[in-house]
C-alpha positions as CSV (number, residue, x, y, z in Angstrom):
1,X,18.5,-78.5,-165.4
2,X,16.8,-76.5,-168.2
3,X,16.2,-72.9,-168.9
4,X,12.5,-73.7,-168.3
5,X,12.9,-75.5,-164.5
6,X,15.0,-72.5,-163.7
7,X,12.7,-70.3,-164.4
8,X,10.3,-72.3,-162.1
9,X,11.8,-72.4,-159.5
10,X,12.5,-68.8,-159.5
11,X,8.2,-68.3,-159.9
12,X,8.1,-70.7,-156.8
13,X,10.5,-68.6,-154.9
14,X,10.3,-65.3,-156.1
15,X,10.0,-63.8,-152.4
16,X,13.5,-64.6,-151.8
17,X,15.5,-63.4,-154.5
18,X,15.1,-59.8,-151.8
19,X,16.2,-61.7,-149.4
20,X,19.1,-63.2,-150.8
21,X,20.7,-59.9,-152.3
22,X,19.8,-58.1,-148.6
23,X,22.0,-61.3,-147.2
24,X,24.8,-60.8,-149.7
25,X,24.6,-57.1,-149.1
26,X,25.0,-57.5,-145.4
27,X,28.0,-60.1,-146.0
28,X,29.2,-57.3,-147.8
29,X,29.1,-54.5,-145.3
30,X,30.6,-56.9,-142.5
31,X,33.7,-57.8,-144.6
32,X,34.3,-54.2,-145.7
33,X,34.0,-53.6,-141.8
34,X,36.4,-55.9,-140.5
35,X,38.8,-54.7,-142.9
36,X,38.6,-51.1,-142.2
37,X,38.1,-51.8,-138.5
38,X,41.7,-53.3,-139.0
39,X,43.2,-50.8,-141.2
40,X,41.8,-47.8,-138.7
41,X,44.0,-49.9,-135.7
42,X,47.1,-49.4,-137.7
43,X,46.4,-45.8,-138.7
44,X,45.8,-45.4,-134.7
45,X,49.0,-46.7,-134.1
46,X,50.8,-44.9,-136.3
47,X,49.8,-42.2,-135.0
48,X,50.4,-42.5,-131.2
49,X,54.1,-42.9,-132.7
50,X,54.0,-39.9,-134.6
51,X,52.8,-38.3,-131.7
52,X,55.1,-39.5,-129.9
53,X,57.8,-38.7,-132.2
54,X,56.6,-35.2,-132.7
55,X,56.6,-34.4,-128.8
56,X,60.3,-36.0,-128.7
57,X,61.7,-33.8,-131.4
58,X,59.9,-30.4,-130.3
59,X,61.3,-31.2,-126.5
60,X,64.5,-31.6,-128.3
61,X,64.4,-28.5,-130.1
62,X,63.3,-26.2,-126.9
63,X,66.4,-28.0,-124.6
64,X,68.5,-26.5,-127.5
65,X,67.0,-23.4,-128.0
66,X,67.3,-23.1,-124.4
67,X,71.1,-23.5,-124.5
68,X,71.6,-21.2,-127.2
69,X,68.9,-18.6,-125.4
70,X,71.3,-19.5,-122.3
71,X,74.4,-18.6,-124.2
72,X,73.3,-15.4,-125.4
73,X,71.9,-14.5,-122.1
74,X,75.3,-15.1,-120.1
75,X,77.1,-13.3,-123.6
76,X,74.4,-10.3,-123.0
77,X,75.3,-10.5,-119.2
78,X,78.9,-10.2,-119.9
79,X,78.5,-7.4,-122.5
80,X,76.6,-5.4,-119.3
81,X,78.9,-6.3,-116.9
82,X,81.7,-4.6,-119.0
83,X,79.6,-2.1,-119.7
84,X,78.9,-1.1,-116.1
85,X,82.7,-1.8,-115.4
86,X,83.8,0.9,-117.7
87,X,81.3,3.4,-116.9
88,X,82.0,2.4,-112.8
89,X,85.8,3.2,-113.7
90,X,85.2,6.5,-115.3
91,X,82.6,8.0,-112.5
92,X,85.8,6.4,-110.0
93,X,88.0,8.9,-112.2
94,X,85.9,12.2,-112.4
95,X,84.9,11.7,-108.8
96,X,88.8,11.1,-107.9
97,X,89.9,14.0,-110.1
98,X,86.6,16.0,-108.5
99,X,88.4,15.2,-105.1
100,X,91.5,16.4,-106.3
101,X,90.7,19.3,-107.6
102,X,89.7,20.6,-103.8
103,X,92.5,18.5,-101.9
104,X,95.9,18.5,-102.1
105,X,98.3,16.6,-104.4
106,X,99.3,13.9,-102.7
107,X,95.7,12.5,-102.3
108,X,95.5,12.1,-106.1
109,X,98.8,10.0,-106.4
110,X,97.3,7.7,-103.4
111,X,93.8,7.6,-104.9
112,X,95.4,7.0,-108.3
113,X,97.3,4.3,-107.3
114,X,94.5,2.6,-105.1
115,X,92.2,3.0,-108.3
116,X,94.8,0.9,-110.5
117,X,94.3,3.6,-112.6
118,X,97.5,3.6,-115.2
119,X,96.9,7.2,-116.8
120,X,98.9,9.7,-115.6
121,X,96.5,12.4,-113.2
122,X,97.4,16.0,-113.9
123,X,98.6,17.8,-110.3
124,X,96.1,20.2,-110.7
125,X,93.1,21.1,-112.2
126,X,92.9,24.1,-114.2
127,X,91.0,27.0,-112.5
128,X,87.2,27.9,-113.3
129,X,87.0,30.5,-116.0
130,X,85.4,33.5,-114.5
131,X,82.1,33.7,-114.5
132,X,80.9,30.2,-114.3
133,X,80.4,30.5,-110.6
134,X,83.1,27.8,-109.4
135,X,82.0,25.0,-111.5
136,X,84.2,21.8,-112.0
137,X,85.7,22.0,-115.4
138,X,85.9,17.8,-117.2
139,X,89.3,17.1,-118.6
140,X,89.5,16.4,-122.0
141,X,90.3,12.3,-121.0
142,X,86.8,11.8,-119.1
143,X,84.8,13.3,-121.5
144,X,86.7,10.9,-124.1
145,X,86.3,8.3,-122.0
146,X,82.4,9.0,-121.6
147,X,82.0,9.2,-125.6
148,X,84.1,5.8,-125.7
149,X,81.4,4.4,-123.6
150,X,78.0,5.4,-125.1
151,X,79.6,4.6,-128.4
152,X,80.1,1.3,-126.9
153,X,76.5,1.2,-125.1
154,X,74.9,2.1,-128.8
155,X,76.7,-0.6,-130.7
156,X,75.6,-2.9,-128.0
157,X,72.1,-2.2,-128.2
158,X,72.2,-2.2,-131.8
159,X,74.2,-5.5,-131.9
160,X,70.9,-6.8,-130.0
161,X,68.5,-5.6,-132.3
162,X,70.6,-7.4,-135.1
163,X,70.6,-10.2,-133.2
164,X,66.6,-10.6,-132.9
């Protein structure tokens, strides 16, 4: 076939050449479809198994931030308990030696040794100093004993705010 019968046919047909290019344009189109049709299936399930993986991992990390939020809990609860303990013991002590200080002698051994309490308790109280209308005096020992324990209730609550 020569240059010359191409171009003849091509005058013949010229009304198809559109509709030739519009048919390879829509061949086109449906082959770049079907291949991102496929491609957008595997990026859809990758990412159910991300999703999945991300929701196994952050359930994960709560269960163990819930132990150690457990462990400090029960370690706060402890710290408390203590806490109340010793303050329980030294109200049991000033009211015993309170007690004492209007009974007799004998009381404060048996109330001593019912408290458990392994510091020796003076026989007597000293007198109010005149003036002070009959008020208890506090032995040297509680009000040690009461500094020992807000000491130990601030370093707690500081120990907390560290802890955040």
């Amino acid at each position: 076939m020569t240059l010359t019968a191409a171009f003849a046919i091509l005058r013949r047909f010229w009304w198809a050449l559109p509709m030739l290019a519009l048919l390879a344009w829509g061949l086109r189109v449906d082959s770049l479809r079907a291949t991102y049709k496929g491609k957008w299936q595997d990026v859809t399930t990758e990412y159910a198994a991300f999703k999945t993986a991300i929701v196994d991992k952050t359930a994960e990390a709560l269960a163990a931030q819930k132990a150690v939020n457990a462990a400090k809990e029960s370690e706060y609860q402890e710290k408390a308990r203590e806490a109340d303990q010793s303050i329980d013991d030294l109200r049991a002590r000033l009211a015993l030696r309170l007690r004492q200080g209007s009974g007799g002698g004998s009381s404060r051994a048996a109330g001593a040794a019912a408290q458990g309490d392994d510091t020796a308790v003076p026989e007597s109280l000293p007198a109010s100093p005149p003036g002070t209308g009959g008020s208890v005096q506090v032995d040297a020992d509680t009000l040690a004993g009461l500094s020992a324990y807000a000491i130990k209730a601030h370093e707690w609550a500081v120990s907390l705010e560290n802890d955040k």
